[in-house]
Backbone and ligand atoms as CSV (ligand in chain L), in Angstrom:
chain,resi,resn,atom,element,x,y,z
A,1,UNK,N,N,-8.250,-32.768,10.153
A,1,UNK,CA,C,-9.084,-31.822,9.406
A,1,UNK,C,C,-8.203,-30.979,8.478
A,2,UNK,N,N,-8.568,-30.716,7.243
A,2,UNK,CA,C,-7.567,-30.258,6.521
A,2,UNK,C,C,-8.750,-29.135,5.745
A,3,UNK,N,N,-8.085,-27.811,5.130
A,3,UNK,CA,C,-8.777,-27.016,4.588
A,3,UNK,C,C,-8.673,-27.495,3.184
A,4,UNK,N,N,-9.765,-27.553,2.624
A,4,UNK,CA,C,-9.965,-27.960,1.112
A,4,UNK,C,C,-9.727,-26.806,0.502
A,5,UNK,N,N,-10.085,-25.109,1.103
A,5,UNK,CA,C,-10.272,-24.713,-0.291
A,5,UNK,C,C,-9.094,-23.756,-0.266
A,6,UNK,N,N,-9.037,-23.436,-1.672
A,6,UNK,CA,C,-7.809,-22.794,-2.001
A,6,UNK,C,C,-7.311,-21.883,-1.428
A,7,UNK,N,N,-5.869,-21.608,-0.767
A,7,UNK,CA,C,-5.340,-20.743,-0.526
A,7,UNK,C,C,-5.120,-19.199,-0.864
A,8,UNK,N,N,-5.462,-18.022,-0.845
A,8,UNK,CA,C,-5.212,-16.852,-1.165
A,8,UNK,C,C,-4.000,-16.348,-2.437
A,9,UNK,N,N,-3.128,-17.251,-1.776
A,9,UNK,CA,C,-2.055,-17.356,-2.777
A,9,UNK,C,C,-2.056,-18.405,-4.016
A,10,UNK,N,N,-2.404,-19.897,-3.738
A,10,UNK,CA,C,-3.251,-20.252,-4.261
A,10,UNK,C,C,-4.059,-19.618,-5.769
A,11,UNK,N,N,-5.179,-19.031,-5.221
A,11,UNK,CA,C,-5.989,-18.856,-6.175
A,11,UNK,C,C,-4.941,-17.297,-6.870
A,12,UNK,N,N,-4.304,-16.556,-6.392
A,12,UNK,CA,C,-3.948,-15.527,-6.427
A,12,UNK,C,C,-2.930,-16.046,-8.036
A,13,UNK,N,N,-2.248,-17.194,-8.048
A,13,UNK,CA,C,-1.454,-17.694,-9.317
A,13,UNK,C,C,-2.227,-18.163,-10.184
A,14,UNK,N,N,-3.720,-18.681,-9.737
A,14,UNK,CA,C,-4.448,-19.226,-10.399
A,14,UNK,C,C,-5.249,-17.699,-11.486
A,15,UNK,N,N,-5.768,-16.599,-11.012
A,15,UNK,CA,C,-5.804,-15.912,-11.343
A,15,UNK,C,C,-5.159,-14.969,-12.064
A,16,UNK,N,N,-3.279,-15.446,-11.615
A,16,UNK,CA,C,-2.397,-14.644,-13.162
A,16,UNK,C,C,-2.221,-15.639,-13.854
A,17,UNK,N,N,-2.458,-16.760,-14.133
A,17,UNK,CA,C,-2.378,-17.851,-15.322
A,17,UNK,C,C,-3.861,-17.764,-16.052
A,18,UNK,N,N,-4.969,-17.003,-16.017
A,18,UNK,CA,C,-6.192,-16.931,-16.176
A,18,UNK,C,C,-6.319,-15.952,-17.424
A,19,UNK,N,N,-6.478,-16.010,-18.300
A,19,UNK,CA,C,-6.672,-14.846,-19.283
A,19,UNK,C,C,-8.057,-14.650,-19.113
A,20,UNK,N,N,-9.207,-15.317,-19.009
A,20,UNK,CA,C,-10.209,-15.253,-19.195
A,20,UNK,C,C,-10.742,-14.707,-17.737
A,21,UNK,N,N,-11.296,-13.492,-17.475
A,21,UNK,CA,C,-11.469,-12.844,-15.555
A,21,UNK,C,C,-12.503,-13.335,-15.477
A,22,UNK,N,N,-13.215,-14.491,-15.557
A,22,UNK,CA,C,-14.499,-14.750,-14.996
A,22,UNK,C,C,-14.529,-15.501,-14.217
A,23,UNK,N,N,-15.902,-15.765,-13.319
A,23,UNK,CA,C,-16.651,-16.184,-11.944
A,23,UNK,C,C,-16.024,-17.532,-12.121
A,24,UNK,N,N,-15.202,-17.530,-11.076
A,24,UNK,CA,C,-14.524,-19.138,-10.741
A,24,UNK,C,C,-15.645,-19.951,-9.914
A,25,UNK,N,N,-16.316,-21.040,-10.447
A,25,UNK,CA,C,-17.274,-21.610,-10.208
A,25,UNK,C,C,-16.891,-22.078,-8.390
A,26,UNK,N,N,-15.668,-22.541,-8.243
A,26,UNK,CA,C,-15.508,-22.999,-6.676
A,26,UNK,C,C,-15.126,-22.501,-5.499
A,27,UNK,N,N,-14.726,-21.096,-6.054
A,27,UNK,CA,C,-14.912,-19.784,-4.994
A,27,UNK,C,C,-16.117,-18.656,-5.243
A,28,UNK,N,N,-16.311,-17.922,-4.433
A,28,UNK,CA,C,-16.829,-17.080,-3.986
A,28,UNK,C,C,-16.314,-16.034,-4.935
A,29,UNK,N,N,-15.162,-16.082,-5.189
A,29,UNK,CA,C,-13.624,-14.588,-5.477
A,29,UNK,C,C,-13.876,-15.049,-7.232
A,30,UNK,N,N,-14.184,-13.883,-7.935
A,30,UNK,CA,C,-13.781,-14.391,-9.051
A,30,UNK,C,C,-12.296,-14.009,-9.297
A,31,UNK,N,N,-11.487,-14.750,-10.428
A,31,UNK,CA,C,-9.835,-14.463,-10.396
A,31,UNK,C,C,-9.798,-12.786,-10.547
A,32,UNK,N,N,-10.990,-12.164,-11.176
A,32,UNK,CA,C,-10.393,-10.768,-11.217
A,32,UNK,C,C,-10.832,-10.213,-9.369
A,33,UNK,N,N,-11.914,-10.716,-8.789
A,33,UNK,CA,C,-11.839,-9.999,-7.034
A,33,UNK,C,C,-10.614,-10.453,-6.828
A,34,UNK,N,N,-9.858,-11.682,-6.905
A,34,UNK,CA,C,-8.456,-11.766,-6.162
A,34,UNK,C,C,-7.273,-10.780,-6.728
A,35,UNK,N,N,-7.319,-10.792,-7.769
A,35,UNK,CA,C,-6.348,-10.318,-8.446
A,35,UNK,C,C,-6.355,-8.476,-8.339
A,36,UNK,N,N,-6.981,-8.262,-7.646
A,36,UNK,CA,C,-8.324,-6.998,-7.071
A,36,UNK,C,C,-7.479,-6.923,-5.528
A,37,UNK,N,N,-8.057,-7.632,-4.874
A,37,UNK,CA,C,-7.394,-7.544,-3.747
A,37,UNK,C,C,-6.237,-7.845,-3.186
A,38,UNK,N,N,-5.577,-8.296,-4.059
A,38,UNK,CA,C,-4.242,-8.811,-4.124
A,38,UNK,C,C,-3.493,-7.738,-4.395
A,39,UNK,N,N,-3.752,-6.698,-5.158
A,39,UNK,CA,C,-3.436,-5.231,-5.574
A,39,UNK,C,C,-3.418,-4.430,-4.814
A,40,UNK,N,N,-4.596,-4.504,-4.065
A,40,UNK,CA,C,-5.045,-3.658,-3.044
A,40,UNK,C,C,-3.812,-4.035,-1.397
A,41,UNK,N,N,-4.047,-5.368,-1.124
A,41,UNK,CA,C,-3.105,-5.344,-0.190
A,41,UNK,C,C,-1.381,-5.373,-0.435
A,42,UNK,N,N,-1.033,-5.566,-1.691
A,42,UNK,CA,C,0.238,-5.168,-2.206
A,42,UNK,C,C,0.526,-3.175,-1.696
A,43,UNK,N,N,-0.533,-2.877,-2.730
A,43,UNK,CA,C,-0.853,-1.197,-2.204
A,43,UNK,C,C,-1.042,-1.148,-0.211
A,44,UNK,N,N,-1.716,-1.740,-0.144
A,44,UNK,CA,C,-1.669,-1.212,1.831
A,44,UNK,C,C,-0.501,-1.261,2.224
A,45,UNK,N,N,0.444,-2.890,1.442
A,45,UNK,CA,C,1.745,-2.792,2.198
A,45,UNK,C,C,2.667,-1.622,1.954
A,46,UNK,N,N,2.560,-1.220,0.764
A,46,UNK,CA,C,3.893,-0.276,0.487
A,46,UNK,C,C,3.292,1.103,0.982
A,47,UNK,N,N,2.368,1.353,1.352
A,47,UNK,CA,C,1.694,2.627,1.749
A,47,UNK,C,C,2.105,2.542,3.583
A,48,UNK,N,N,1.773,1.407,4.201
A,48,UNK,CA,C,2.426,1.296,5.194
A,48,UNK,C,C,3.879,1.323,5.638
A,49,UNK,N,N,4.589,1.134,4.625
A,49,UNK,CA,C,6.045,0.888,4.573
A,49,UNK,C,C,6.413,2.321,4.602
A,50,UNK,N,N,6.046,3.091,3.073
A,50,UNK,CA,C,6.225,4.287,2.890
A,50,UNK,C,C,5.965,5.137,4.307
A,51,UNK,N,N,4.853,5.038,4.906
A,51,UNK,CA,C,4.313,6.093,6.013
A,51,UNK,C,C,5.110,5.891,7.062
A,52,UNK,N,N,5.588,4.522,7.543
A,52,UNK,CA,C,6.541,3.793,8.625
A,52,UNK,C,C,7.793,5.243,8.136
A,53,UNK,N,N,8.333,5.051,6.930
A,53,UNK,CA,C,9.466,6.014,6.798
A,53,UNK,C,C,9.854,7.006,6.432
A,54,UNK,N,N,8.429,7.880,6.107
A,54,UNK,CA,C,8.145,9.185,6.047
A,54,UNK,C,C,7.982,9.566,7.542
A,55,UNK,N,N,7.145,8.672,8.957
A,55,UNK,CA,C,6.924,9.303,9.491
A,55,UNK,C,C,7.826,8.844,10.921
A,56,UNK,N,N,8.654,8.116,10.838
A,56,UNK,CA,C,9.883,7.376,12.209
A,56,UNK,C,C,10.940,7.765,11.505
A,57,UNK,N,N,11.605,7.670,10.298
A,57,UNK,CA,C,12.733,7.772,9.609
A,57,UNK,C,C,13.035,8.923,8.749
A,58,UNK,N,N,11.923,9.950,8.808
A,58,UNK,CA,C,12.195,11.063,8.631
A,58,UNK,C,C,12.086,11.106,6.889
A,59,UNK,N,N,12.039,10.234,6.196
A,59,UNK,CA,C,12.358,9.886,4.743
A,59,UNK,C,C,11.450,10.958,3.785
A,60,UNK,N,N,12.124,12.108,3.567
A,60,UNK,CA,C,10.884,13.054,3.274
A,60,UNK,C,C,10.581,12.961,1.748
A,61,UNK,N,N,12.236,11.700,1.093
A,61,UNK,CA,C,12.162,11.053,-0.644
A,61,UNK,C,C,10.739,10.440,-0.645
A,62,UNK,N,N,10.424,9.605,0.256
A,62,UNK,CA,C,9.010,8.696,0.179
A,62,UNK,C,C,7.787,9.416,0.049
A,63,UNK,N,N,7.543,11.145,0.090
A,63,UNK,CA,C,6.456,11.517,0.663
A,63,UNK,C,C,5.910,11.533,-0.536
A,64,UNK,N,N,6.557,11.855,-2.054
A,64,UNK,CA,C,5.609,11.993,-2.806
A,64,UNK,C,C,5.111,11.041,-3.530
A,65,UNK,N,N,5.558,9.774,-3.317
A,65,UNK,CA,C,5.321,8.242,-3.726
A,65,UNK,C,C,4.099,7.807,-2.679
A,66,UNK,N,N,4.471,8.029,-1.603
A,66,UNK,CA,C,3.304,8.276,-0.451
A,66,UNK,C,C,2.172,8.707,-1.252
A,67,UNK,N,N,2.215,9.612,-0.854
A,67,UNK,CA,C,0.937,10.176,-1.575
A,67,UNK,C,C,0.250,10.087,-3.000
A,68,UNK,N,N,1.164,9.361,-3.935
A,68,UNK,CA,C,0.810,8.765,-4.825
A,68,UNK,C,C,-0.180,7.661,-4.430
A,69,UNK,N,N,0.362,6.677,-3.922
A,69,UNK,CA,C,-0.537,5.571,-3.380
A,69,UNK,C,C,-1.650,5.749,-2.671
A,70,UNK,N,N,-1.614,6.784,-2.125
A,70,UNK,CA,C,-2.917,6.821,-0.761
A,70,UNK,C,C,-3.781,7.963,-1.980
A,71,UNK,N,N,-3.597,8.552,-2.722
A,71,UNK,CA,C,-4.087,9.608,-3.823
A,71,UNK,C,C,-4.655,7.737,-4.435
A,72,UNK,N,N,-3.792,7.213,-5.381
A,72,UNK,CA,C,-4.704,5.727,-5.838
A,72,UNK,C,C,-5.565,5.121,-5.064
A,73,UNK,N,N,-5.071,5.096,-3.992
A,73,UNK,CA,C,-6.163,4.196,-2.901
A,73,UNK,C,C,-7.584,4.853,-2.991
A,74,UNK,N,N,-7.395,5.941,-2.673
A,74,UNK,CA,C,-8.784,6.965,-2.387
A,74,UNK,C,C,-8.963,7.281,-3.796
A,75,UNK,N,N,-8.221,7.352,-4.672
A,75,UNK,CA,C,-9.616,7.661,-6.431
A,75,UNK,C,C,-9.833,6.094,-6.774
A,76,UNK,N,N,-9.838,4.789,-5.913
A,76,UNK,CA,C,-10.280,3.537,-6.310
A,76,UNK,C,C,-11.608,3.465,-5.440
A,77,UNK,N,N,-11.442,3.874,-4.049
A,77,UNK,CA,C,-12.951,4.124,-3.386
A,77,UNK,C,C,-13.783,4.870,-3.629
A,78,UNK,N,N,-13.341,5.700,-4.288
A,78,UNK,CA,C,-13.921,7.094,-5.259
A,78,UNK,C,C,-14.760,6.687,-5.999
A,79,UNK,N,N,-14.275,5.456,-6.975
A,79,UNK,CA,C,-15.121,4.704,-7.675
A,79,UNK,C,C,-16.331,4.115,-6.821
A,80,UNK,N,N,-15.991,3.374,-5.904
A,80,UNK,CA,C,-17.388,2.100,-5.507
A,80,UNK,C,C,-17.836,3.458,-4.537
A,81,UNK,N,N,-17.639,4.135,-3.882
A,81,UNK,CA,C,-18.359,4.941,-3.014
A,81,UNK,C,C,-19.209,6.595,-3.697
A,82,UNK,N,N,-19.825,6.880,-4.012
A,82,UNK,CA,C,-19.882,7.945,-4.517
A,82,UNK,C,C,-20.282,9.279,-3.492
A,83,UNK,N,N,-20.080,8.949,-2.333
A,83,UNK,CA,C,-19.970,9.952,-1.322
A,83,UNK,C,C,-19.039,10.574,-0.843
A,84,UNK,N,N,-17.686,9.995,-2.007
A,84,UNK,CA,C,-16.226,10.272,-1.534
A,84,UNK,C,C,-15.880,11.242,-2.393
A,85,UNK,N,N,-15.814,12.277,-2.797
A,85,UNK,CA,C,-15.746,13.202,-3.861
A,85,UNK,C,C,-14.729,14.073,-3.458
A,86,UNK,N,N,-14.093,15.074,-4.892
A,86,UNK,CA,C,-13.173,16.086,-4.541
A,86,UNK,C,C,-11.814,14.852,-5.374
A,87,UNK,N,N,-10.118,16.136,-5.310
A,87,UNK,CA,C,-8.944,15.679,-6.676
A,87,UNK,C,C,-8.616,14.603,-5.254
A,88,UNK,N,N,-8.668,13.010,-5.584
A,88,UNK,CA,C,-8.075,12.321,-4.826
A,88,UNK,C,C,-6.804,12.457,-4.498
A,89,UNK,N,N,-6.198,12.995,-5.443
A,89,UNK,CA,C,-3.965,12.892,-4.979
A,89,UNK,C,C,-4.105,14.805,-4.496
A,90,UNK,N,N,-5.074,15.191,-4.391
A,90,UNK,CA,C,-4.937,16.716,-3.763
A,90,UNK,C,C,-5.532,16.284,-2.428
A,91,UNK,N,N,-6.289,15.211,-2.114
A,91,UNK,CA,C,-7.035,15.400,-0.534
A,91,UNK,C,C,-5.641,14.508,-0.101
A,92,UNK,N,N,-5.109,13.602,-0.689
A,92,UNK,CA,C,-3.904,12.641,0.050
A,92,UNK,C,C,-2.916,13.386,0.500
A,93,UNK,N,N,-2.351,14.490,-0.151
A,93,UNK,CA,C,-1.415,15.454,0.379
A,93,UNK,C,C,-1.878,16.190,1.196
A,94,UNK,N,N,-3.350,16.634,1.503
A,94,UNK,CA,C,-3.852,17.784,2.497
A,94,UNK,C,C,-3.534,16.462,3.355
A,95,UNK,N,N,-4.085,15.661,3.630
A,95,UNK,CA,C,-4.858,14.675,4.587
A,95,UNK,C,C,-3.191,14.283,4.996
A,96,UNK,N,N,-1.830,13.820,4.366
A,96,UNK,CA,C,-0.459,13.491,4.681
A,96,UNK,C,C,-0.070,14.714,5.728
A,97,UNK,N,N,-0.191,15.885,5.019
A,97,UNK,CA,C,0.387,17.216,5.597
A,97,UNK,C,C,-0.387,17.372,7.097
A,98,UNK,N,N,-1.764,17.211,6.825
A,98,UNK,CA,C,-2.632,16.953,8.754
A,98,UNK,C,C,-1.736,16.427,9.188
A,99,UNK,N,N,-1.805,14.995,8.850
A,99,UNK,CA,C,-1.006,13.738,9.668
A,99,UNK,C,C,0.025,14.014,10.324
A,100,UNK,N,N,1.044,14.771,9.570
A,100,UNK,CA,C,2.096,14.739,9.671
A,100,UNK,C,C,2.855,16.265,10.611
A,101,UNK,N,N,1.653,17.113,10.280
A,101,UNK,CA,C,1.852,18.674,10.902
A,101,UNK,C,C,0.673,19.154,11.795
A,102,UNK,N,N,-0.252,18.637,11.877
A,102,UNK,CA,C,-1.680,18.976,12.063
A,102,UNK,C,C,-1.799,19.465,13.445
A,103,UNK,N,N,-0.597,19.608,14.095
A,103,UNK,CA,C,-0.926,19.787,15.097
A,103,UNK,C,C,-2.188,21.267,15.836
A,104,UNK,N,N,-2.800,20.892,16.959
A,104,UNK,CA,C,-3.742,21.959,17.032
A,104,UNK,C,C,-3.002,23.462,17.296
A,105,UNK,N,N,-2.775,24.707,17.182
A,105,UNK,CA,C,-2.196,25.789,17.019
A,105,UNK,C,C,-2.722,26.497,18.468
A,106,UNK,N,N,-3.777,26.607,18.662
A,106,UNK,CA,C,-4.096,27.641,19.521
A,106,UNK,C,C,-3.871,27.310,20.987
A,107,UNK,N,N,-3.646,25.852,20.936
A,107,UNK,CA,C,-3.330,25.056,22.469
A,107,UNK,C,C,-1.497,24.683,22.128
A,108,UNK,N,N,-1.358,24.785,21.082
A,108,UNK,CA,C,0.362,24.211,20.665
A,108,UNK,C,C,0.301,22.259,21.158
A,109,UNK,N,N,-0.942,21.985,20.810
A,109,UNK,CA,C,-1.234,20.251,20.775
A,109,UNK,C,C,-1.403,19.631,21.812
A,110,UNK,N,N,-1.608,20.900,22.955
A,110,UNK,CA,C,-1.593,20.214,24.664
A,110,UNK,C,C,-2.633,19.885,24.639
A,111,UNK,N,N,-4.252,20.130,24.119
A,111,UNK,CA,C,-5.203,19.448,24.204
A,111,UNK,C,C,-6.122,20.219,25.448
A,112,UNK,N,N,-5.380,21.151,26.618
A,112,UNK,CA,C,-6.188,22.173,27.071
A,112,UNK,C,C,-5.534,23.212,27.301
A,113,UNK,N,N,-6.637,24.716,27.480
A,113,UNK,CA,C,-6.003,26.051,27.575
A,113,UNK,C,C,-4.882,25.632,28.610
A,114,UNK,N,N,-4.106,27.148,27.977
A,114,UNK,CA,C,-3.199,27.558,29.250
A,114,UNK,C,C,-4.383,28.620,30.257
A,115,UNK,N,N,-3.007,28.717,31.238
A,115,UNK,CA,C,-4.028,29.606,32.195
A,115,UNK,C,C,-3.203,30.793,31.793
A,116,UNK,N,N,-3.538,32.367,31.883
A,116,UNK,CA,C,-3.428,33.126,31.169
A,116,UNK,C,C,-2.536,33.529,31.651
A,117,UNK,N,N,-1.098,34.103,31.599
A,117,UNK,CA,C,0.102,35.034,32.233
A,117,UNK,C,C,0.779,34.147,32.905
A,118,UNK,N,N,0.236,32.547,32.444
A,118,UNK,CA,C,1.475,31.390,33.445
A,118,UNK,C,C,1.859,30.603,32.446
A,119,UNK,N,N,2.630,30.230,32.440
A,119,UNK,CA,C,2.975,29.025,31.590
A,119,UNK,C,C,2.209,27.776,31.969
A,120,UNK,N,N,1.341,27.534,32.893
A,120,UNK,CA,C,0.530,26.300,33.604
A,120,UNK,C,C,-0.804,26.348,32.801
A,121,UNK,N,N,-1.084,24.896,32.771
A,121,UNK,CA,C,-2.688,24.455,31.683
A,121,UNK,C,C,-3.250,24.825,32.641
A,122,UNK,N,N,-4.590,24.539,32.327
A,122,UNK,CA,C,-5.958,24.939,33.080
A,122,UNK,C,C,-6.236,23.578,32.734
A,123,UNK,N,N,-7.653,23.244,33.524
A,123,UNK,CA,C,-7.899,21.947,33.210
A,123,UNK,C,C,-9.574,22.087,32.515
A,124,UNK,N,N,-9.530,23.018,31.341
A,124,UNK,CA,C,-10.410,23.287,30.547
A,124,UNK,C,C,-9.959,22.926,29.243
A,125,UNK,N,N,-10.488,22.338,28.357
A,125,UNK,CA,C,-10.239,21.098,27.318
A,125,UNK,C,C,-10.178,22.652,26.571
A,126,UNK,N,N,-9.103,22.558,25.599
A,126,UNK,CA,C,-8.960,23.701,23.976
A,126,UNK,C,C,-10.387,23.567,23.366
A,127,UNK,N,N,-11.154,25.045,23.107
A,127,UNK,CA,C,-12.226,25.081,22.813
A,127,UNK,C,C,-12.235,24.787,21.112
A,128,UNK,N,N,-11.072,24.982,20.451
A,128,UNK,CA,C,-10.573,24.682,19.233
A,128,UNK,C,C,-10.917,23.709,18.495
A,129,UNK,N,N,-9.757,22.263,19.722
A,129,UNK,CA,C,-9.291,21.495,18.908
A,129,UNK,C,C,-10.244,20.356,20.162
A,130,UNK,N,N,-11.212,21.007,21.007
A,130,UNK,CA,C,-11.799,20.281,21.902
A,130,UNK,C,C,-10.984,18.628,22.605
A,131,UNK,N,N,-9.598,19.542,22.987
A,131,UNK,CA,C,-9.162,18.307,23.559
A,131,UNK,C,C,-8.530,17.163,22.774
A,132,UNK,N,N,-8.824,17.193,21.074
A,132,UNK,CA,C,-8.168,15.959,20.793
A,132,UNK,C,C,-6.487,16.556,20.294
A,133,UNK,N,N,-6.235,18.062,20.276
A,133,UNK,CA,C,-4.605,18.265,20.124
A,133,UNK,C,C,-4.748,18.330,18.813
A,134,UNK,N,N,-5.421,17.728,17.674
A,134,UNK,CA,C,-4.963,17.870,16.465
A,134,UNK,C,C,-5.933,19.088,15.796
A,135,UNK,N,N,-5.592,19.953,14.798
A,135,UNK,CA,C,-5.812,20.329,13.861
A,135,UNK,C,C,-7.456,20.056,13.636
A,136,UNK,N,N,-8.169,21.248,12.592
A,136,UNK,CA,C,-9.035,21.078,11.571
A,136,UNK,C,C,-9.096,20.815,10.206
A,137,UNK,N,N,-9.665,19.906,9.896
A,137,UNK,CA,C,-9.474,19.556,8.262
A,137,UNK,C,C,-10.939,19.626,7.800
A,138,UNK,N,N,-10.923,19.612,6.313
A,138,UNK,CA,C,-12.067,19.541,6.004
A,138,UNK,C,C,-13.387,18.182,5.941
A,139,UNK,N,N,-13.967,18.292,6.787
A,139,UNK,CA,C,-14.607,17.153,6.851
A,139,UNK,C,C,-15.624,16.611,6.062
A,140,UNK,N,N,-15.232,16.480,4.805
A,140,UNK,CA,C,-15.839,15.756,3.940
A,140,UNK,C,C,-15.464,14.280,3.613
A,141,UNK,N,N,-16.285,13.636,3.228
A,141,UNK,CA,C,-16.169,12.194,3.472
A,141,UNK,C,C,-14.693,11.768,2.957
A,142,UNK,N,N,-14.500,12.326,2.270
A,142,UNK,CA,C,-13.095,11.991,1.507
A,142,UNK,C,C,-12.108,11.997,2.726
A,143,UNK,N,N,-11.944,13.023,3.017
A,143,UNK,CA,C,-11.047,13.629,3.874
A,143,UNK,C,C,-10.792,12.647,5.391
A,144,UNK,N,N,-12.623,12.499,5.497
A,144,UNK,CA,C,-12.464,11.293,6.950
A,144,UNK,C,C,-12.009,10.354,6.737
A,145,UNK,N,N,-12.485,9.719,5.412
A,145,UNK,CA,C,-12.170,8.300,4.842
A,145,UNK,C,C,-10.216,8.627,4.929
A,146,UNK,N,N,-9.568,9.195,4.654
A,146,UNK,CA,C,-8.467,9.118,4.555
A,146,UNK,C,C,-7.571,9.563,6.080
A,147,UNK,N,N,-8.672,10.430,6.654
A,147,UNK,CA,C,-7.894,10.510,8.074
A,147,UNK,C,C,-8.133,8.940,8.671
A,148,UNK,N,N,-9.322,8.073,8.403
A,148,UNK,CA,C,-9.196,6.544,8.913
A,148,UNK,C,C,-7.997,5.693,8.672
A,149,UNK,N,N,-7.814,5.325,7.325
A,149,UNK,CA,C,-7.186,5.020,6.447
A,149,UNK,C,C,-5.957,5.179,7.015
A,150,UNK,N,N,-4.974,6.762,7.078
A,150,UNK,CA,C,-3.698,7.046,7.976
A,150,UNK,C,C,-3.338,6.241,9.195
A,151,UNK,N,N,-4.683,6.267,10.218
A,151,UNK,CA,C,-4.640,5.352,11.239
A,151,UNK,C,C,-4.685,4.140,10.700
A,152,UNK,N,N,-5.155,3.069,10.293
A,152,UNK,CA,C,-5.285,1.685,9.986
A,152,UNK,C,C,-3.588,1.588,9.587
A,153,UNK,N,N,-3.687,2.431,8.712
A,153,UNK,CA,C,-1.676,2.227,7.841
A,153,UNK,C,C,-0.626,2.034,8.851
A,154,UNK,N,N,-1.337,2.886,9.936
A,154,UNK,CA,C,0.260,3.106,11.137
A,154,UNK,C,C,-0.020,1.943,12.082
A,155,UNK,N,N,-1.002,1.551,12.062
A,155,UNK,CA,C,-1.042,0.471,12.780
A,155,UNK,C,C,-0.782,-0.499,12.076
A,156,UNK,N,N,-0.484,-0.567,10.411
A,156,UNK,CA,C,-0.480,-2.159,9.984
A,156,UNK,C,C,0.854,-1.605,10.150
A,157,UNK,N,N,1.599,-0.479,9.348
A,157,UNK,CA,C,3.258,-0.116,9.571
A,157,UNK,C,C,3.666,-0.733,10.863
A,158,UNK,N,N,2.875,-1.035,12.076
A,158,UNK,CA,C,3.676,-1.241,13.158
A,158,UNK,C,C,4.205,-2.758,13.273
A,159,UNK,N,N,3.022,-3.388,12.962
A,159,UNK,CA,C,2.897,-4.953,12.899
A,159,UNK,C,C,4.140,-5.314,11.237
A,160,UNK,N,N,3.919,-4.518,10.241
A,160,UNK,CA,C,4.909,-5.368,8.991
A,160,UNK,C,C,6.580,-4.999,9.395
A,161,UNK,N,N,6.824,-3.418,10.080
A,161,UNK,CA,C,8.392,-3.609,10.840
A,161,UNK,C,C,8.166,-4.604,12.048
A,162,UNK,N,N,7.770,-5.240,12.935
A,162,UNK,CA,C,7.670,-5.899,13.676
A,162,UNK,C,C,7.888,-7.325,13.137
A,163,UNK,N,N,7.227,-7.673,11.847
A,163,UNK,CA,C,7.595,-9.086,11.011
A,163,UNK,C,C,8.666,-9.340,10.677
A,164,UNK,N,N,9.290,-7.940,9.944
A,164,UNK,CA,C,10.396,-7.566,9.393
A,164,UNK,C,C,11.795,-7.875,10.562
A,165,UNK,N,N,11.733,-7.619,11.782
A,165,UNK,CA,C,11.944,-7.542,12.660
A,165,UNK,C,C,12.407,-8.966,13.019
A,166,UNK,N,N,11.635,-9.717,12.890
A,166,UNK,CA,C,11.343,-10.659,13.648
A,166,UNK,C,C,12.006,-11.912,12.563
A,167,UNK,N,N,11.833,-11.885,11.361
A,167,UNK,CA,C,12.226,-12.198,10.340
A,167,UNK,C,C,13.916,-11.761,9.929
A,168,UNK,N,N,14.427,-10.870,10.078
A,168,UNK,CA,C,15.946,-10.445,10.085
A,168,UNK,C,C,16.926,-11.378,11.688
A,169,UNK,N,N,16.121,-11.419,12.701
A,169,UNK,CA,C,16.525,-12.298,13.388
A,169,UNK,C,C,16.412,-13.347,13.409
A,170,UNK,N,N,15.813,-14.194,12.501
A,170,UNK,CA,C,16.125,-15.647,12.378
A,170,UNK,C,C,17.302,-15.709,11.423
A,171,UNK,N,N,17.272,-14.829,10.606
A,171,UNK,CA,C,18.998,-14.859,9.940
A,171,UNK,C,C,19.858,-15.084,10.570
L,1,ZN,ZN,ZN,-6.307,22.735,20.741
C-alpha cells in the first residue's frame, strides 16, 4: 500500500515554484493554505525554540524576538477570529511576563493559605489565585487564546529539544 498523495513537503515546493496561488485541483490545500501553514509551523517552531531559551536557559536576548512572534501569531488569529481583540505585540508581552513571573502573590505560588503566625499551610485552597498558584490576567479572549498557546509551545519546546537531542546523538 503506498500513499498516492502528495507529501506536505511535497506540495510545500510545489507551492514555492507556483506563481499563480490558486485551488490545486488534487488537494484539498490550495498552494497558498500550504504555503500558509508552512509559515505558520516554521513560526510555532522558532516560538518554541525561543520560549525553550527564554524560559530553561535563561536567554533574556530571545525575549523580545519572542514576543515578536507570538505578538505575529496572535495579530494573524486576530484576523480569522474577531473575538480576539486589543495591540497583539502588547497582549504577547503582558501574556510572556504572566508566563514567566505570574506567580500568585498573596499565597507566594503555594496554591493554599498559610496558617496565620506559622510558617505552616492550611489546607484551605488561596482564595486569590483559588489554588492554581498563578497570577490574574486579563481575561479577554486574546489574553486566554495566548495563555493556551504558551502551554501548547512548551510542550512542543519539549518534544523539538528532545529531537534535537536525539538527532546530535546519532552524530
Ligand atoms: Zn494564590
Amino acid at each position: 500500500m503506498t500513499d498516492e498523495r502528495p507529501s506536505i513537503q511535497e506540495r510545500y515546493s510545489t507551492a514555492r515554484q507556483t506563481s499563480d496561488l490558486s485551488l490545486d485541483p488534487l488537494t484539498s490545500m490550495s498552494p497558498a493554505d500550504v504555503l500558509t501553514a508552512s509559515g505558520w509551523a516554521a513560526q510555532e517552531n522558532e516560538a518554541a525554540m525561543l520560549l525553550w531559551g527564554v524560559v530553561y536557559q535563561g536567554k533574556t536576548s530571545d525575549k523580545l524576538r519572542l514576543v515578536e512572534v507570538l505578538g505575529s501569531q496572535l495579530n494573524a488569529k486576530m484576523g480569522k477570529d474577531r473575538r480576539l481583540k486589543g495591540d497583539a505585540w502588547k497582549i504577547a508581552a503582558e501574556m510572556l511576563a504572566w508566563f514567566l513571573h505570574g506567580t500568585c502573590r498573596p499565597c507566594g505560588g503555594l496554591g493554599y493559605e498559610r496558617t496565620p503566625g506559622t510558617p505552616a499551610l492550611s489546607n484551605r485552597l488561596c482564595k486569590v489565585c483559588q489554588g492554581t498558584k498563578r497570577a490574574h490576567y486579563p481575561r479577554s479572549a486574546a489574553h486566554i487564546w495566548m495563555d493556551a498557546h504558551l502551554g501548547s509551545l512548551t510542550a512542543k519546546a519539549g518534544g523539538e529539544v528532545m529531537k534535537k537531542l536525539a538527532r546530535s546523538m546519532e552524530l
